[in-house]
C-alpha positions as CSV (number, residue, x, y, z in Angstrom):
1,X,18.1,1.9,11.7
2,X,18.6,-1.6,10.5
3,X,17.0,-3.1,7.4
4,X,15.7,-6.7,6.9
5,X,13.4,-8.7,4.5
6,X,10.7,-10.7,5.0
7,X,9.2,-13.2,2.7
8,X,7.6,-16.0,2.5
9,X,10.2,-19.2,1.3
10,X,7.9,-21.3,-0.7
11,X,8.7,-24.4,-3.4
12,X,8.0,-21.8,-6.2
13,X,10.5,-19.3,-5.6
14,X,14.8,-18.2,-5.3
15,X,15.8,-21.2,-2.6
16,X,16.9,-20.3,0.9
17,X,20.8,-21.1,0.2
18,X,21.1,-18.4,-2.5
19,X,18.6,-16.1,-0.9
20,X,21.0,-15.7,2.1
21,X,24.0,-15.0,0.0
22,X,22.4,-12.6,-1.8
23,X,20.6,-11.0,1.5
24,X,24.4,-10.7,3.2
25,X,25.9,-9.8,-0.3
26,X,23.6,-6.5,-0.6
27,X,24.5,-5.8,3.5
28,X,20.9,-6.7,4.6
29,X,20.6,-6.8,8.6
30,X,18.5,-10.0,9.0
31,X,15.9,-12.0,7.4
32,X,12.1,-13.0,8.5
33,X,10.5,-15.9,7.3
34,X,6.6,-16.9,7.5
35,X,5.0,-20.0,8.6
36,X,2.3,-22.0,7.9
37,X,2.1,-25.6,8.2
38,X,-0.9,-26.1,5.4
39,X,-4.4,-24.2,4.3
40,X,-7.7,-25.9,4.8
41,X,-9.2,-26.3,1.6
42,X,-12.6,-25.5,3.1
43,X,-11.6,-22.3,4.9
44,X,-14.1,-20.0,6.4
45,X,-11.9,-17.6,8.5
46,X,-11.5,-14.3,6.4
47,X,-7.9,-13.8,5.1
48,X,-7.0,-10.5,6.7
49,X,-5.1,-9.0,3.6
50,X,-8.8,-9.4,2.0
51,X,-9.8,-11.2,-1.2
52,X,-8.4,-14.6,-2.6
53,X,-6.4,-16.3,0.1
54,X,-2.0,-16.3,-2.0
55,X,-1.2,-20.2,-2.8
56,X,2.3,-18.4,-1.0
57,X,0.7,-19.3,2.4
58,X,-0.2,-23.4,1.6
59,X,3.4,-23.3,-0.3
60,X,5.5,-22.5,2.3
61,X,9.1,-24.2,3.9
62,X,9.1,-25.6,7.4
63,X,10.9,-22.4,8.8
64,X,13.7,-23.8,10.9
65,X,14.5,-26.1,7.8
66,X,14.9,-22.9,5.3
67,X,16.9,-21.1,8.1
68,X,19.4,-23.6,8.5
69,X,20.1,-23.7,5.2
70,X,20.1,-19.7,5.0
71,X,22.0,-19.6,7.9
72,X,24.8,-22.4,6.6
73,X,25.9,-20.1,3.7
74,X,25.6,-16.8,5.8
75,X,27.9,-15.0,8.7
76,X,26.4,-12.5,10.6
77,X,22.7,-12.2,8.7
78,X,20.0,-12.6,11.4
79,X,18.0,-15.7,11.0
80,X,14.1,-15.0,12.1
81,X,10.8,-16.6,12.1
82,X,8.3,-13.9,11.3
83,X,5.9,-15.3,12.4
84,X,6.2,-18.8,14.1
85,X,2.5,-20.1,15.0
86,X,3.0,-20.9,18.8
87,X,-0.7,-22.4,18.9
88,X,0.0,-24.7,16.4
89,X,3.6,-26.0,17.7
90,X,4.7,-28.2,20.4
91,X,6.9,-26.3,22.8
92,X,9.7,-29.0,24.0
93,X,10.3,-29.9,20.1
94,X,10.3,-26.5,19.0
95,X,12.1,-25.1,21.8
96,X,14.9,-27.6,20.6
97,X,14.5,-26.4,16.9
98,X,14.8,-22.9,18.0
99,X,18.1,-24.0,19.7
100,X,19.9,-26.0,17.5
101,X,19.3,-23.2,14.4
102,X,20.8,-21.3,17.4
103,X,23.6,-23.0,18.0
104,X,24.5,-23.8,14.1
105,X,24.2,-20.6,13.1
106,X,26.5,-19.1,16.1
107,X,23.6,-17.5,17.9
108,X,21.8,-15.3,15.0
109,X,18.3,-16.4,16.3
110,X,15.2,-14.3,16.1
111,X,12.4,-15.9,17.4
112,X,9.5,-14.0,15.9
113,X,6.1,-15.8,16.7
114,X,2.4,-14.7,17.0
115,X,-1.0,-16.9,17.5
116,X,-2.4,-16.7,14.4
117,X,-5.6,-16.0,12.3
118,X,-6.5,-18.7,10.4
119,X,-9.0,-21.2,13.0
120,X,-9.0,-23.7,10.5
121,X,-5.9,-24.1,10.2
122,X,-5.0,-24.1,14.3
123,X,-8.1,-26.3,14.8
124,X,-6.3,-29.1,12.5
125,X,-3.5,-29.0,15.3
126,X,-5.9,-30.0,17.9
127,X,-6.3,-25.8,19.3
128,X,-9.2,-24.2,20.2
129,X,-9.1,-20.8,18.4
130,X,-10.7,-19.0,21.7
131,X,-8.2,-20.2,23.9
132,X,-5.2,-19.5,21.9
133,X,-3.9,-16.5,23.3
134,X,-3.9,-18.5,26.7
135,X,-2.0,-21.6,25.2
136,X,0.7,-19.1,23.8
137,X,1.7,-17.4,26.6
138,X,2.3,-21.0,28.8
139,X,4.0,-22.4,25.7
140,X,6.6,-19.2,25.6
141,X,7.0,-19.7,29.4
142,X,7.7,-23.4,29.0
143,X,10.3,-23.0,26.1
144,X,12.0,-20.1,28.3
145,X,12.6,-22.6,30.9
146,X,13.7,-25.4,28.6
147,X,16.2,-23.0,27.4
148,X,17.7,-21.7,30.8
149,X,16.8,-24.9,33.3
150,X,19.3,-27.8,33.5
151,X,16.1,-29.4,34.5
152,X,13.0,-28.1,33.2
153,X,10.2,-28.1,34.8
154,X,6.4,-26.8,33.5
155,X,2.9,-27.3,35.0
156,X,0.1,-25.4,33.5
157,X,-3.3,-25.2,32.2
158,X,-2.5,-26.6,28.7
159,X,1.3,-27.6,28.7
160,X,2.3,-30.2,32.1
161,X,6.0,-31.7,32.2
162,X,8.1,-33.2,35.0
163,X,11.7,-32.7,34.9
164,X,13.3,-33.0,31.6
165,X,17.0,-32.7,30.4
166,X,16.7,-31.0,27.5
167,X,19.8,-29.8,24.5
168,X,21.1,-28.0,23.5
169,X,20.9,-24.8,24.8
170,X,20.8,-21.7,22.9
171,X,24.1,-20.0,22.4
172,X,22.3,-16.5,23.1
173,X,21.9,-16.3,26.6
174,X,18.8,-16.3,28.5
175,X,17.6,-17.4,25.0
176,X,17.3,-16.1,21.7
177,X,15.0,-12.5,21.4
178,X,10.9,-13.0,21.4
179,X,9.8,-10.7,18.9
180,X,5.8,-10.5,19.1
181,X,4.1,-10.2,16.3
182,X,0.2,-8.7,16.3
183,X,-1.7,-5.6,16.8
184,X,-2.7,-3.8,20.0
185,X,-4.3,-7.3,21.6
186,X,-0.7,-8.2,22.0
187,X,0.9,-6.0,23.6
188,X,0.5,-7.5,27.1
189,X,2.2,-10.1,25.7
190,X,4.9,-7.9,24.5
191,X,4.9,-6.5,28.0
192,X,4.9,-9.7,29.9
193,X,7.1,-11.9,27.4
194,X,8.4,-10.2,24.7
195,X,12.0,-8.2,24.1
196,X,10.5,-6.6,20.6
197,X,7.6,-5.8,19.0
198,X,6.9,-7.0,15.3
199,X,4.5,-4.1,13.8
200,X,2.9,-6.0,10.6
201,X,2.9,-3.1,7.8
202,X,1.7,-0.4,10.6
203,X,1.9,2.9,8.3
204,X,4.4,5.3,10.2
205,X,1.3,7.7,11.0
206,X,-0.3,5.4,12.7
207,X,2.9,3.8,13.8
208,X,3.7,6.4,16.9
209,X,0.7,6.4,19.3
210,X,1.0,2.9,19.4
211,X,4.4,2.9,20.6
212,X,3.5,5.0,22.9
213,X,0.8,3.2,24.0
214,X,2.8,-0.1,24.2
215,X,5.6,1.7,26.0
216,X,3.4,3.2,28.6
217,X,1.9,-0.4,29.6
218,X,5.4,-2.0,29.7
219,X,7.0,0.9,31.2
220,X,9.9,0.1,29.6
221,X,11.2,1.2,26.1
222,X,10.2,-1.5,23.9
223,X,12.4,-2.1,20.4
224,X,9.8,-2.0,17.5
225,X,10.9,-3.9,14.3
226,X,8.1,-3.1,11.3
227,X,7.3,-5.8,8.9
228,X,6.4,-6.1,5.1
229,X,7.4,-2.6,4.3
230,X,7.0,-1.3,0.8
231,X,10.2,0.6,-0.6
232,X,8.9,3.8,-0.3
233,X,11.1,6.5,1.3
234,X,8.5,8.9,3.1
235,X,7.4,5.5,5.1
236,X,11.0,4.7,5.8
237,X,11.8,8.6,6.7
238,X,8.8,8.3,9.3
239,X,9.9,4.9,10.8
240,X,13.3,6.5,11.6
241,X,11.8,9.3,13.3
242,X,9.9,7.4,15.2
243,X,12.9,5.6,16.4
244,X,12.1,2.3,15.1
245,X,14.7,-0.4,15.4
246,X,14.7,-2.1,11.9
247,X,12.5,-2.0,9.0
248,X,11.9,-5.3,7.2
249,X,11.1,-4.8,3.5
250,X,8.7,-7.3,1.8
251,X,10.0,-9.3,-1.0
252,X,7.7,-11.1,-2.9
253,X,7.8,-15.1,-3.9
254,X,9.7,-14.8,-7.2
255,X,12.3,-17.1,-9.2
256,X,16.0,-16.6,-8.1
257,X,16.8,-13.6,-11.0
258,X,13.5,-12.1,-10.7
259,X,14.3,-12.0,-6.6
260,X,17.9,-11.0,-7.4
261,X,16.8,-7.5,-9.3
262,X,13.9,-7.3,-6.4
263,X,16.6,-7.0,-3.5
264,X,18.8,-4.8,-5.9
265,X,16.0,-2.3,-5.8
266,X,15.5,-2.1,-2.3
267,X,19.4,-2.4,-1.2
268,X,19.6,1.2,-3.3
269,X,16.9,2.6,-0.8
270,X,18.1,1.1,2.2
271,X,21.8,2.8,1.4
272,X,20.1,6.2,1.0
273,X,20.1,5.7,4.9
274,X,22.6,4.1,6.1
């Protein structure tokens, strides 16, 4: 099993640059990063972790920005966006951000995205929160073939091109991984247009009828990477039994020194396993 982290990169914490080192100095697989363009200030959706919204998620890097500079410094870390809000991004720009960090990082490219929670928020990008699930799927269809066309080509319900020339190209061929992100309302979406699932904190008990669940509508054996994992050993004993690809421990939003002792911490579990 591999091991990650996942954090959110914000103007408050370590900066990417020395993050990365320090994530490929300690032997860490790959690293996740959250999204979120801004926080309505009059926000009525619940947050889904429950109480005070974190100033973490209205503090946050543009993602493909702090991965280039993560992936710059790194070699062979894994550079992800966990998760990248497809509802609230156009697909032929980010399709091109997704292939340039691609290309400059020598194809370590995780594309982790999702759809969201946070209405306000998507509503400010011109989406309607009902049809989001809807807009995400054409959107992910529309960057595939903007990744793999020499002349793309989309016509949909909400995203309508022509032929288009459009590089670079991703190095990984078709195009980098789609990890999903989301609970059981996803997993068509796993099925249909994902290569990974991205569990969010699932507890390894509840962890294994959903795979099997997933599995059985994709009838196919779908890779499960689980994110914003605590360092605790019985979870991570329970997420290797149930075959689970990689395990992405959470590290908070800290200074650089504070962060440094963090990932010391959970580099000493992670070694227990490898």
């Amino acid at each position: 099993m591999k091991f990650g982290i996942s954090s959110f990169i914000t103007d408050q914490g370590i900066r990417p640059a020395p993050l990365g080192t320090a994530l490929e100095e300690r032997a860490f697989d790959s690293l996740f990063i959250a999204e979120h363009t801004h926080i309505p200030a009059d926000r009525r959706t619940p947050y889904p972790g429950g109480g005070e919204l974190p100033d973490i998620y209205y503090r946050t890097l543009d993602p493909f920005v702090a991965l280039t500079a993560v992936g710059v410094v790194t070699q062979r870390l894994l550079l992800g966006t966990g998760i990248a809000l497809i509802p609230q991004r156009d697909p032929i720009t980010t399709a091109k951000e997704v292939a340039s960090l691609d290309l400059v990082s020598g194809g370590r490219v995780i594309f982790g995205i999702g759809v969201g929670w946070n209405r306000e928020e998507m509503s400010n990008h011109g989406t309607d929160p009902s049809t989001r699930g809807r807009l995400t799927d054409e959107r992910l269809l529309a960057m595939r073939e903007l990744w793999t066309q020499e002349r793309a080509e989309f016509h949909g319900e909400f995203v309508n091109f022509d032929p288009v020339f459009a590089w670079p190209k991703p190095v990984q061929r078709p195009h980098p991984p789609i990890y999903v992100g989301g609970g059981e309302k996803a997993f068509p979406r796993v099925a249909r247009l994902g290569d990974a699932w991205l569990a969010n904190s699932v507890p390894a008990e509840e962890l294994g009828p959903q795979i099997e669940r997933l599995r059985a509508l994709a009838n196919r054996d779908v890779p499960v990477t689980v994110y914003a994992v605590p360092g605790d050993p019985a979870q991570i004993e329970g997420y290797m039994r149930l075959g689970v690809e990689q395990v992405l421990f959470y590290l908070p939003t800290l200074p650089e020194q504070e962060t440094l002792e963090h990932l010391d911490r959970l580099a000493d579990v992670a070694a227990r396993y490898h």
